[in-house]
C-alpha positions as CSV (number, residue, x, y, z in Angstrom):
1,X,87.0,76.7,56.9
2,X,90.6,78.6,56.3
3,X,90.5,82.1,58.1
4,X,91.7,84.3,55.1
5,X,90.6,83.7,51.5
6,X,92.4,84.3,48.2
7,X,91.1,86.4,45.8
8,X,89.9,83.4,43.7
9,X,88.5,81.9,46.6
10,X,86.4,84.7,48.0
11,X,84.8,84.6,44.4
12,X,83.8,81.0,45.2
13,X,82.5,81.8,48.8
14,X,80.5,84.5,47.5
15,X,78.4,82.0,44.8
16,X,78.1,79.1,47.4
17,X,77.5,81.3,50.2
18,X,75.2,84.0,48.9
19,X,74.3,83.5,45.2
20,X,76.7,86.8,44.4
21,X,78.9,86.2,41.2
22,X,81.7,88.2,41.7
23,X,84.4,87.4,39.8
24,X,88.4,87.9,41.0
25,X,88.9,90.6,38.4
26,X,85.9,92.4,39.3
27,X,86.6,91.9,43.2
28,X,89.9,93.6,42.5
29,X,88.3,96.8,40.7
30,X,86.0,96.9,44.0
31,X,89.3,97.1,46.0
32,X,90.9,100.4,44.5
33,X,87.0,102.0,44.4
34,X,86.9,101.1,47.7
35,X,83.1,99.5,47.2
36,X,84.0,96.0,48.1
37,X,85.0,93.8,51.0
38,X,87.6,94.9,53.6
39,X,90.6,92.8,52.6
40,X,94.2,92.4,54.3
41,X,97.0,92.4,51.8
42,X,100.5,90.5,52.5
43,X,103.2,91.5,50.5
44,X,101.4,91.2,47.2
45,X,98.7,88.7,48.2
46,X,95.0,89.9,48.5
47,X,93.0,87.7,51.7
48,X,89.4,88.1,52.4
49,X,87.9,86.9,56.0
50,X,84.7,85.1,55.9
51,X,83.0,87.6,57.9
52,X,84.1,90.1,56.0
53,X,82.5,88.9,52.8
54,X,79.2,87.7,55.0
55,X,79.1,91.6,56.1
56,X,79.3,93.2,52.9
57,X,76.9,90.4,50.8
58,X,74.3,91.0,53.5
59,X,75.2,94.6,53.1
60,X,75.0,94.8,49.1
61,X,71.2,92.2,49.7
62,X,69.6,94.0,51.8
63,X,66.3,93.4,53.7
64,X,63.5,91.3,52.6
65,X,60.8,92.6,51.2
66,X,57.1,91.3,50.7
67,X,56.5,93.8,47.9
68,X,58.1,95.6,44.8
69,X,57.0,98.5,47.1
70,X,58.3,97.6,50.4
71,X,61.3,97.0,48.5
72,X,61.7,100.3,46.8
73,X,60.7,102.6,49.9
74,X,63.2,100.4,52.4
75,X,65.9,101.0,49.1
76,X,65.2,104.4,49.2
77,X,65.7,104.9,52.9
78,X,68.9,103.3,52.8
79,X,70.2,105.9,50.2
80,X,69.7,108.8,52.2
C-alpha cells in the first residue's frame, strides 16, 4: 500500500475501504471547509495517509447501533 494518496486515489480508498463515495472534487471542497481528512500538501499536490482517511471514515460512521433509537440518542450525544 503507498504511504500518501492522491486526491483521486483517496476517492478510491474511501469506496473499497469503507463504502464512502467521495469524490475528488468534493474531497477538495472538504479541504478549504476544513470538514475532511488531514491532508499534506507538496508544492501543489494534495496526499492523504491511509490512517488518516480510516480515522475520519470511522469518524463520519459512527457506532453501531441495534435500533433506529440507539442510533439517534448515541447521534445526539455526539453533537453536544
Amino acid at each position: 500500500m503507498a504511504l500518501y494518496l492522491t486526491r483521486i486515489a483517496a476517492s478510491a480508498y474511501l469506496l473499497n475501504q469503507h463504502g464512502l463515495r467521495r469524490s475528488p472534487k468534493y474531497l477538495a471542497k472538504l479541504a478549504t471547509t476544513g470538514r475532511g481528512p488531514a491532508f499534506h500538501k507538496v508544492n501543489r499536490a494534495v496526499l492523504y495517509r491511509p490512517v488518516d482517511l480510516d480515522g475520519w471514515a470511522t469518524e463520519l460512521i459512527g457506532r453501531s447501533a441495534r435500533s433506529t433509537l440507539e442510533h439517534c440518542l448515541t447521534k445526539s450525544a455526539r453533537a453536544t
